[in-house]
C-alpha positions as CSV (number, residue, x, y, z in Angstrom):
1,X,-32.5,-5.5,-151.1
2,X,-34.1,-2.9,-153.0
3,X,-30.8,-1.8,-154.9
4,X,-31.1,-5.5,-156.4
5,X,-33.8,-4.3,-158.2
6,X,-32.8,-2.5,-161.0
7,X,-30.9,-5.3,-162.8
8,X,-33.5,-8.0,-161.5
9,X,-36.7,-6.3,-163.2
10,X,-34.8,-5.2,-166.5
11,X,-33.6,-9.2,-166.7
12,X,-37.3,-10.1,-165.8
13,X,-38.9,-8.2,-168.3
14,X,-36.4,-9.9,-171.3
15,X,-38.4,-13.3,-170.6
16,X,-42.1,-11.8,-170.3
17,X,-44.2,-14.1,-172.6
18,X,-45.3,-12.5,-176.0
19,X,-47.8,-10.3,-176.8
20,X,-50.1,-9.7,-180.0
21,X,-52.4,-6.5,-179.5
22,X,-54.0,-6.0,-183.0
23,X,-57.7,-7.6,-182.6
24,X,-57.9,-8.3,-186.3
25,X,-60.4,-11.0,-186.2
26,X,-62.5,-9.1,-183.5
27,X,-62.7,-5.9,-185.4
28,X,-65.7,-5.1,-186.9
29,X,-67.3,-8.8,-186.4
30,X,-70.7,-7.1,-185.5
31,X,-72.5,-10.4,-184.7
32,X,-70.0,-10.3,-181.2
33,X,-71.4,-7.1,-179.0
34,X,-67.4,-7.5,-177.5
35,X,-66.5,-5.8,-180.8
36,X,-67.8,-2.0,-179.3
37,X,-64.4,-2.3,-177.7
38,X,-61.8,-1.9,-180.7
39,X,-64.5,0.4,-182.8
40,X,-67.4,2.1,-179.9
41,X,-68.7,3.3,-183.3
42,X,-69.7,0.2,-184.8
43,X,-73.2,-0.5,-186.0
44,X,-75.2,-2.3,-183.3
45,X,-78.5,-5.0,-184.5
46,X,-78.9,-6.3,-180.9
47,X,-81.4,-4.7,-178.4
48,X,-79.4,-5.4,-175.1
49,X,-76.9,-7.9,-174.3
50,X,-75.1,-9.2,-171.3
51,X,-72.1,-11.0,-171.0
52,X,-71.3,-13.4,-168.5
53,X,-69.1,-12.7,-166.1
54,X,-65.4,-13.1,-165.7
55,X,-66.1,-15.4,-169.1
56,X,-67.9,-13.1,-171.7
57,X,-64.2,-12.1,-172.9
58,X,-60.7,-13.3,-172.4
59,X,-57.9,-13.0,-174.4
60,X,-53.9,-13.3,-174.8
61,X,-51.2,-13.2,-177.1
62,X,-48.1,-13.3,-177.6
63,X,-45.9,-12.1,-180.5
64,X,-41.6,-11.9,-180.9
65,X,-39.9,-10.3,-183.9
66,X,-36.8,-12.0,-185.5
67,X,-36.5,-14.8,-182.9
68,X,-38.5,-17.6,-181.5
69,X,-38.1,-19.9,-178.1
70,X,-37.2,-22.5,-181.1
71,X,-34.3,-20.9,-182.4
72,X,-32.3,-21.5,-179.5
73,X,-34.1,-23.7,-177.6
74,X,-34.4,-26.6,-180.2
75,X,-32.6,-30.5,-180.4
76,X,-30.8,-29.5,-183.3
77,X,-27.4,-30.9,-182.2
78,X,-26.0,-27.4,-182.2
79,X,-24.0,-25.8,-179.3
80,X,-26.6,-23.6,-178.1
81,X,-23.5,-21.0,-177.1
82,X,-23.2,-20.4,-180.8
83,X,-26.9,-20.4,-181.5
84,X,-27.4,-17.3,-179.1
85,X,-24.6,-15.7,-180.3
86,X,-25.5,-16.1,-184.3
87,X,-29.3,-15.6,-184.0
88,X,-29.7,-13.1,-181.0
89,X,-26.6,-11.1,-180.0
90,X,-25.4,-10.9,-183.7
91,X,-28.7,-11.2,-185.7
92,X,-31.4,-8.9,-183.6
93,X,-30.8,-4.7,-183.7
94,X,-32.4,-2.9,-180.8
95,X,-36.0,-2.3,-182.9
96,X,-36.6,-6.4,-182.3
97,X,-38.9,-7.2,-179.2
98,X,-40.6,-9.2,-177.0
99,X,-43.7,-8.3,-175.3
100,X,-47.1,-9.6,-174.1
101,X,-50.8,-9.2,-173.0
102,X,-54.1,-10.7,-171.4
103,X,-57.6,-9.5,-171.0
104,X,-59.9,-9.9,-169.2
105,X,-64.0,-9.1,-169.0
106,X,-65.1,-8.8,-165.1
107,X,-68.4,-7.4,-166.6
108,X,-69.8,-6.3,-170.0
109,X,-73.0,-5.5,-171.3
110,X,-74.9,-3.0,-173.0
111,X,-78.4,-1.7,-174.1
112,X,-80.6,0.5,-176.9
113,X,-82.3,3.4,-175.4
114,X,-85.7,3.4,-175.2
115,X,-87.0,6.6,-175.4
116,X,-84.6,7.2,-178.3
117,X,-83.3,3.8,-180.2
118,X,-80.9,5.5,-182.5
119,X,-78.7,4.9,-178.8
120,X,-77.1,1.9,-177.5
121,X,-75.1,2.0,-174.4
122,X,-72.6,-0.1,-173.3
123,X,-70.6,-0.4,-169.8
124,X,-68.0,-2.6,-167.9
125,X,-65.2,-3.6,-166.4
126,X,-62.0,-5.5,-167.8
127,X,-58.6,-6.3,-165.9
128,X,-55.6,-5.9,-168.5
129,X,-51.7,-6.4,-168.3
130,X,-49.0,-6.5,-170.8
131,X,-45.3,-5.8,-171.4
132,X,-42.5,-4.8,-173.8
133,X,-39.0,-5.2,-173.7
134,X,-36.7,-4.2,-177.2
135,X,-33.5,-6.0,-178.0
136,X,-30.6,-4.0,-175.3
137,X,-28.5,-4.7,-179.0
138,X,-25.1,-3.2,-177.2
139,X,-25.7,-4.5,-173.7
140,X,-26.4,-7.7,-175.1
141,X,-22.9,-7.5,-176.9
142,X,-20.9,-6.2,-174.0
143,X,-22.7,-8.8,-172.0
144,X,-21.8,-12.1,-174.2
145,X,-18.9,-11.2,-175.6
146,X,-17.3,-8.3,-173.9
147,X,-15.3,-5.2,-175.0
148,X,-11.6,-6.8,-175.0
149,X,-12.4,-6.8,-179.1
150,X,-14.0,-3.6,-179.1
151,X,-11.9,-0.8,-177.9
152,X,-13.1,2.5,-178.5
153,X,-16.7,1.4,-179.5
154,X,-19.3,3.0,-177.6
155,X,-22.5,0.8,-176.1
156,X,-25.5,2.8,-176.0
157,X,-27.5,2.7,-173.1
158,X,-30.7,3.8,-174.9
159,X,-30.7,0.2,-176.4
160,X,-32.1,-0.9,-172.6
161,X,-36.1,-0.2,-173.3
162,X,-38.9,-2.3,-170.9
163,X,-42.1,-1.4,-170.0
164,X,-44.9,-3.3,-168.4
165,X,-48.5,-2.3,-166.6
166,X,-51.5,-3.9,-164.6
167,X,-54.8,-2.0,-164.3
168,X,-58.1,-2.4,-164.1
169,X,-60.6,-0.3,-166.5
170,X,-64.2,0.7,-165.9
171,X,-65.8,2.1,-169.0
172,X,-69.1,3.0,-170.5
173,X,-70.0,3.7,-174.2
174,X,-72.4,5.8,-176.1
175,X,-72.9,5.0,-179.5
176,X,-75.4,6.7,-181.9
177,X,-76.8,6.3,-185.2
178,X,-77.2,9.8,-187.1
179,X,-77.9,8.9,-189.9
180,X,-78.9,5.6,-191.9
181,X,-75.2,5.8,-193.2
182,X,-74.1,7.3,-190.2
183,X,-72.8,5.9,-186.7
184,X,-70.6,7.7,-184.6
185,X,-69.7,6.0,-180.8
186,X,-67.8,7.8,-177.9
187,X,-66.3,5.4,-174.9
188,X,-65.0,6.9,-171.3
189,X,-62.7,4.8,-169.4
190,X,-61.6,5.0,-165.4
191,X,-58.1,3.5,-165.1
192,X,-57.3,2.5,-161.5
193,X,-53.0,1.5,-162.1
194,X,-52.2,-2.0,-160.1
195,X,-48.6,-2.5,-161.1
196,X,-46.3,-0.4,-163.2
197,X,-42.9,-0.3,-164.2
198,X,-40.9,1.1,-167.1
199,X,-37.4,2.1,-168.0
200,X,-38.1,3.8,-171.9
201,X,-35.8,7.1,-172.0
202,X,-32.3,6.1,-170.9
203,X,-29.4,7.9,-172.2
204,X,-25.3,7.5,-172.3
205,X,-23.1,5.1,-173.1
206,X,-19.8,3.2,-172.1
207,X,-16.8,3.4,-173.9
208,X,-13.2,1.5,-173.3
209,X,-10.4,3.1,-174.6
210,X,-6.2,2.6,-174.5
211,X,-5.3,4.4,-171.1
212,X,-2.5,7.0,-170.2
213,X,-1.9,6.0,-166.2
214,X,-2.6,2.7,-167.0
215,X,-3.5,-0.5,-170.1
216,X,-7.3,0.6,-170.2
217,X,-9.4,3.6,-169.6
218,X,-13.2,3.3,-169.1
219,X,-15.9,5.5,-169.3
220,X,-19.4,5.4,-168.1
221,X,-22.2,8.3,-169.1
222,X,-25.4,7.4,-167.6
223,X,-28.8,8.9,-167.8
224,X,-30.6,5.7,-166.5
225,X,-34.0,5.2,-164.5
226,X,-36.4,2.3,-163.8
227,X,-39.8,4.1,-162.1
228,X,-42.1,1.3,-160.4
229,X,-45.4,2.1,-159.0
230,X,-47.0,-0.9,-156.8
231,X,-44.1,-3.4,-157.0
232,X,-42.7,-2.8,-153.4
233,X,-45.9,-3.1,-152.1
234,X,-46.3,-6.9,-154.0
235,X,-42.8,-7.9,-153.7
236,X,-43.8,-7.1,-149.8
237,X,-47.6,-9.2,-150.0
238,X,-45.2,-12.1,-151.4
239,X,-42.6,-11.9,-149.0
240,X,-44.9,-12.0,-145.8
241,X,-46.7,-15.2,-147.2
242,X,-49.8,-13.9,-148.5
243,X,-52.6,-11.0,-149.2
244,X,-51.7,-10.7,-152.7
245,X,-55.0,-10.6,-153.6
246,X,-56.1,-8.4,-151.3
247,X,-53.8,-6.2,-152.0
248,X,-54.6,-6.5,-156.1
249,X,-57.9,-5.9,-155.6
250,X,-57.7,-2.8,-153.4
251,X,-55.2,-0.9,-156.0
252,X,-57.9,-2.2,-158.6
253,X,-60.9,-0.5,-157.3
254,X,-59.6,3.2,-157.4
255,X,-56.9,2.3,-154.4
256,X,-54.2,2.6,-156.8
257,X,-53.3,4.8,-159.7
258,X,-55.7,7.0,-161.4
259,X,-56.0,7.7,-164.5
260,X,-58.8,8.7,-167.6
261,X,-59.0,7.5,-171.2
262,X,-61.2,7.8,-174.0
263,X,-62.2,5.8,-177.4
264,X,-63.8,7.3,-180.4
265,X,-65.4,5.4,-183.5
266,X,-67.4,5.8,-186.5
267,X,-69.0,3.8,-189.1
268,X,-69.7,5.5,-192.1
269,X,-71.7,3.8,-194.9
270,X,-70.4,4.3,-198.8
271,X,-73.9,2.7,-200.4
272,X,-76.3,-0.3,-198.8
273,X,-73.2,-2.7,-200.0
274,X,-70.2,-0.9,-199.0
275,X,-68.9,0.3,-195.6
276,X,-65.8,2.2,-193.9
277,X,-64.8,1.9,-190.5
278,X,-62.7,3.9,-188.2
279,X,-61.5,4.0,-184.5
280,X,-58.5,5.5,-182.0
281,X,-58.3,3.7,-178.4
282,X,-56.9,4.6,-175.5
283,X,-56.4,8.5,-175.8
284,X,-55.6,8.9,-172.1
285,X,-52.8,8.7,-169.1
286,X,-52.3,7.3,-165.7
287,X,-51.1,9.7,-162.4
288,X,-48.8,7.4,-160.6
289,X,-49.1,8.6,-157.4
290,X,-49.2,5.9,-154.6
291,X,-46.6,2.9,-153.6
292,X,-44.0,4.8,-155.8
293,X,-39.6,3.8,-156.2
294,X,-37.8,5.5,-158.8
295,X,-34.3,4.3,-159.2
296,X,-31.7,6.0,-161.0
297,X,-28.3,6.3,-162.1
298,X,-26.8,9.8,-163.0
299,X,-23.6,11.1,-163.6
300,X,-20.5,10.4,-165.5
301,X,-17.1,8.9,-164.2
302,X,-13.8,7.7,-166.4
303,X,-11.3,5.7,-164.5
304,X,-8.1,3.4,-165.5
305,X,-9.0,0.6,-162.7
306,X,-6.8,0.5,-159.2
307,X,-3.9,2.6,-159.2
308,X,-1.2,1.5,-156.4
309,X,0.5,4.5,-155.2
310,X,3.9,2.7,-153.9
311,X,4.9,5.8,-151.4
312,X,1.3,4.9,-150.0
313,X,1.0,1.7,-150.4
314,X,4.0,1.3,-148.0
315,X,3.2,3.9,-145.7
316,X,0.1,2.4,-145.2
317,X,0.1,-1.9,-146.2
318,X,-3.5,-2.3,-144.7
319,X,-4.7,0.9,-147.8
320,X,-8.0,-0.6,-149.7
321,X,-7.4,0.7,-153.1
322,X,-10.3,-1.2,-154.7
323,X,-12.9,0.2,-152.1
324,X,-11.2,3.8,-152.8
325,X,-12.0,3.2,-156.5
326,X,-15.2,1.7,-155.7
327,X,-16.3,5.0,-153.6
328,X,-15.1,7.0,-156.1
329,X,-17.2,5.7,-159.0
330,X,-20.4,5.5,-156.5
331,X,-19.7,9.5,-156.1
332,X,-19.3,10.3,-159.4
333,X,-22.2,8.3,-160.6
334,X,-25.1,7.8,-157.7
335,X,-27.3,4.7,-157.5
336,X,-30.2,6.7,-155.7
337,X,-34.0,6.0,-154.9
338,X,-36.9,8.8,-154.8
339,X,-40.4,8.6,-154.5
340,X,-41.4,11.0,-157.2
341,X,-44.8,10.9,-158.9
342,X,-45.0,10.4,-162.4
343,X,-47.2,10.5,-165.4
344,X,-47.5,7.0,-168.4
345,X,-49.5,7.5,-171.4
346,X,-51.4,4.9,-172.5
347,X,-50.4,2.9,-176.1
348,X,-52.4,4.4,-178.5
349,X,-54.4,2.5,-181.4
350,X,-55.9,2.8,-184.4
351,X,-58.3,1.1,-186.5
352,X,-60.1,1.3,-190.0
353,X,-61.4,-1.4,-192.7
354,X,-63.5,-0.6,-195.8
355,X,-66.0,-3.9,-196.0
356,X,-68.1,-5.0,-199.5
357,X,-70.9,-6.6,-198.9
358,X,-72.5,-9.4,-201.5
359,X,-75.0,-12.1,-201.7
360,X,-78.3,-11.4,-200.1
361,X,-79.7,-13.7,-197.7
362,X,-82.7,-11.9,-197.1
363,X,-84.4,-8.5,-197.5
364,X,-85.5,-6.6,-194.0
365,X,-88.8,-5.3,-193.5
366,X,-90.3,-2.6,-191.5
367,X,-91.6,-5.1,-188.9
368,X,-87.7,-6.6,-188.8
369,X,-86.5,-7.4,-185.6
370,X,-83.7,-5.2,-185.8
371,X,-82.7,-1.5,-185.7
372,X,-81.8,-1.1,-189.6
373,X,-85.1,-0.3,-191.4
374,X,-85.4,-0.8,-195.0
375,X,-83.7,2.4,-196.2
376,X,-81.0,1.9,-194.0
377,X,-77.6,2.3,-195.2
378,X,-75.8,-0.4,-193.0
379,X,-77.4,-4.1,-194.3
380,X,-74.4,-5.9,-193.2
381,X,-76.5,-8.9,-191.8
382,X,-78.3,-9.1,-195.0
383,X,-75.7,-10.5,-197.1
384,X,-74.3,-14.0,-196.9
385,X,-70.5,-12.2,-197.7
386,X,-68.2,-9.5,-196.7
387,X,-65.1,-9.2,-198.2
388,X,-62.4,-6.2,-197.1
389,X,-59.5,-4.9,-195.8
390,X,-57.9,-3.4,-192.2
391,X,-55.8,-1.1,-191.0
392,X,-54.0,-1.4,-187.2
393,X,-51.3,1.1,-185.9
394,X,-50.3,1.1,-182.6
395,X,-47.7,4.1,-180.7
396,X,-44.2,2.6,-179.2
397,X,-41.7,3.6,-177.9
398,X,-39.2,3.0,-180.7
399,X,-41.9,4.3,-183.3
400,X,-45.4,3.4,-184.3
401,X,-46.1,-0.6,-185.6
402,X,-48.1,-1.2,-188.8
403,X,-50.3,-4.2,-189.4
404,X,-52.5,-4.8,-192.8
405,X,-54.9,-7.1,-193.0
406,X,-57.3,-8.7,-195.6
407,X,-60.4,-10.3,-194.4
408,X,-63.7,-12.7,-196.0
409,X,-66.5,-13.0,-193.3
410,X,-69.5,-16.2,-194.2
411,X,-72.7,-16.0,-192.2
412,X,-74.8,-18.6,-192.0
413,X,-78.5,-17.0,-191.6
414,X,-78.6,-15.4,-187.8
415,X,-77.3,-18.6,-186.4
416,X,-73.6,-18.9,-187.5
417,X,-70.8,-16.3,-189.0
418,X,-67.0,-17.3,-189.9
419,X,-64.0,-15.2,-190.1
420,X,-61.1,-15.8,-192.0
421,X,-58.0,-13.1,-192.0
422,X,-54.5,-12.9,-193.4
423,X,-52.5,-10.4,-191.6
424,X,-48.9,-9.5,-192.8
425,X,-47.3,-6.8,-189.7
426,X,-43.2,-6.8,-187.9
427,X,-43.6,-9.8,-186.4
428,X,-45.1,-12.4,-189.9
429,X,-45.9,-12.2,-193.4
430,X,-48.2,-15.6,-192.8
431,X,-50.7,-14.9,-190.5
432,X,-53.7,-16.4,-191.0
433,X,-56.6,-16.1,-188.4
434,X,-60.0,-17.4,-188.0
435,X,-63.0,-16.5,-185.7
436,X,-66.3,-18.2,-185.6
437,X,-69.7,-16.6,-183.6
438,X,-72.3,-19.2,-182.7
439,X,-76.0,-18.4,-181.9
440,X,-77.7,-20.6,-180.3
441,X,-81.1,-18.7,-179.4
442,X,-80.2,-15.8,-177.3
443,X,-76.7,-17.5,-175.9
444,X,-73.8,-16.1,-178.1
445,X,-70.5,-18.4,-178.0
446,X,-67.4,-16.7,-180.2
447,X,-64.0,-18.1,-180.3
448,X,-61.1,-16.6,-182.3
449,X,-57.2,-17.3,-182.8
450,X,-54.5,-16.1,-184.7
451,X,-51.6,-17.2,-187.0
452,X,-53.4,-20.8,-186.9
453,X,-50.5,-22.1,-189.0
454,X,-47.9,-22.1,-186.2
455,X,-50.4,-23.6,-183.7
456,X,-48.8,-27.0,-184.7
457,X,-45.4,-25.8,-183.0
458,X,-46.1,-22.7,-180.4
459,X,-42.4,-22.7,-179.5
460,X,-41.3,-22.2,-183.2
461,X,-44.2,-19.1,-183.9
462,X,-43.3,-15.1,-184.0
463,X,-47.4,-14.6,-183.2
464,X,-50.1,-16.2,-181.3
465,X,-53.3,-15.0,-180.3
466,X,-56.6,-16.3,-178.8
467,X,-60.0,-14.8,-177.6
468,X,-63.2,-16.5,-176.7
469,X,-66.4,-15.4,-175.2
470,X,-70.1,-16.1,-174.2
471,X,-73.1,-13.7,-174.3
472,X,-76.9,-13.5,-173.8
473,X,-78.1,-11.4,-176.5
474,X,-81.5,-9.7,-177.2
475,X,-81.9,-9.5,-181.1
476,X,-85.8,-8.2,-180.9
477,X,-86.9,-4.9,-180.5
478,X,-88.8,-4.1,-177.2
């Protein structure tokens, strides 16, 4: 069973749904307290806040580049042989992927110090899974069309790339004013691994050439390995009919892999109208060290298929030639299984957006309910406008991904803010986004999508995001 594996996961892991990362709308939105978690440095008005729980944050997203379920999937009266073979196998390179998240808020909330109110704090707990799987460009070719056309090519192995993770994070958040036009924030997160699996650093290749002994010689160079940590123990929970959830829950709560990670933000104020932002996440690893299978595949091998010796084939009329070959291969290149503990590093990101603020709505006061005082650098709430522009980068395996994005952000007095992005990144030059935050006394609703422009046809969309929240938040000073 478990040498099934390998090929089952990597085959799995081509048809994870999408996944879209970069928080654009989110970032910065300092009306939603949920926005400590893309910049922990971000200026804070609220006294405490709590959200509510398993509710107060949830999002997924999903994006694909250079193919959509649409361009083979759809009743265009085209052979759909021909439309995998024009718009995947021949069309994508080995930099195209698919990948794809959720979130999660368990708990979140936060508070201003009250012996010292130039503090806020802010702790929780947030389930989290995604995964990415690049375009295996030569497998994908040998696959479909095979090497009968392609002798002497070589298909890299290093084009197979998949990765996927489930873990729960416990965090908690300084974040400090210094200055009026100062704000640094520091976050520390607990990682406890539920589910891993990756296969990101293969090597080799195989190669068919014209053979001496016989019509064909192949060769087969492999550095491959898929490491898992938790799946044996979940395909095992499924197969005996239940305690999945048990089981998910005890890996969640430190029963599983350990790890540490840590955010760092800082929001740094130009003049009262005009503000830049900045923030890395997820500087940190996970210790896979418990329900752990390593498969591999090492070793090189060249043969010319079964060679019939006739002396021994008549010597002996019951010799297996084909199971002789077979051994032979399996010597020189070893499907084997270990339990060795490894190390992931999480996906890195980074933020920063410079912000211009315009149109006053109102001028603060020392008796103002907030934590800016008159001379205070950061009047963000103050102005009916914001107009600016974003930065996201996030670390991958094949290189690190780029996303720009401009924004405008309305507010309407305390009780309503909009949102309104265009992002241009790998995956779309037309995404347009939109968030709204909604207060209705101390209850905080937000909701947020990307890409709106392709909600009309999901199936026919390279990006698709959503997030939506609800919070009890304390604007007045205690």
């Amino acid at each position: 069973m478990k040498n099934s594996l390998f090929p089952l996961i990597i085959l799995f892991t081509g048809y994870i749904s999408s996944y879209a990362q970069n928080k654009a709308v989110l970032y910065d939105f300092q009306e939603i307290p949920q926005a400590l978690m893309v910049n922990p440095g971000m200026n804070t008005f609220y006294n405490w806040y709590a959200g509510v729980p398993f509710i107060s944050g949830i999002y997924a997203g999903g994006a694909t580049s250079g193919l959509t379920v649409n361009d083979i999937f759809a009743a265009d009266g085209l052979d759909i042989n021909q439309k995998v073979r024009d718009r995947a196998v021949n069309a994508l390179s080995k930099r195209d992927e698919v990948n794809g998240i959720f979130q999660v808020d368990i708990l979140n909330g936060g508070f201003r110090g009250q012996k010292d109110p130039a503090n806020f704090y802010s702790f929780g707990m947030y389930v989290e899974g995604y995964a990415l799987n690049y375009w295996p460009k030569d497998l994908a070719i040998l696959a479909f069309e095979g090497n009968a056309d392609r002798l002497g090519q070589r298909f890299d192995l290093n084009d197979l790339n998949a990765s996927g993770q489930f873990i729960n994070v416990f965090h908690f958040g300084i974040n400090r004013q210094i200055k009026n036009n100062l704000t640094l924030g520091a976050r520390i997160k607990l990682y406890s691994g539920i589910l891993d699996f990756n296969s990101t650093n293969n090597n080799g290749y195989f190669e068919t050439i014209v053979g001496e002994n016989n019509l064909l010689r192949n060769t087969l160079v492999s550095d491959m390995r898929l490491r898992t940590s938790g799946l044996d123990a979940l395909i095992e929970a499924n197969d005996n009919g239940g305690g999945i959830g048990s089981l998910l829950t005890k890996r969640g709560f430190f029963g599983g892999d350990p790890g540490l990670g840590f955010d760092l933000g800082v929001t740094y104020n130009l003049n009262k109208q005009t503000v830049i932002t900045g923030s890395i996440l997820d500087i940190g690893l996970l210790y896979h060290t418990s329900d752990v299978t390593n498969y591999t595949l090492e070793g090189a091998a060249s043969v010319e298929g079964v060679e019939i010796i006739l002396p021994e084939a008549l010597n002996d009329p019951n010799a297996d030639f084909w199971e002789d070959l077979v051994n032979e291969i399996e010597e020189l290149i070893p499907f084997e299984e270990n339990s060795k503990n490894y190390v992931t590093l999480r996906p890195i990101k980074f933020y920063s957006s410079i912000r211009y603020n315009f149109g006053k709505q109102g001028e603060p006061t020392e008796a103002c309910d907030c934590d800016i005082q008159p001379d205070s650098g950061d009047r963000s709430l103050y102005y009916l406008n914001s107009l600016g522009g974003q930065l996201y980068v996030i670390n991958r395996p094949r290189g690190p991904q780029f996303a720009v994005t401009a924004f405008y952000q309305r507010r309407f007095a305390k009780v309503l803010a909009l949102k309104a992005t265009y992002t241009v990144d790998k995956f779309t030059a037309s995404n347009i986004g939109l968030g709204m935050s909604l207060q209705a006394g101390p209850v905080n609703l937000y909701i947020m999508g990307d890409n709106l422009l392709s909600y009309g046809n999901i199936a026919d969309s390279n990006y698709a995001s959503l997030q939506l929240g609800l919070n009890i938040i304390s604007w007045e000073r205690n």
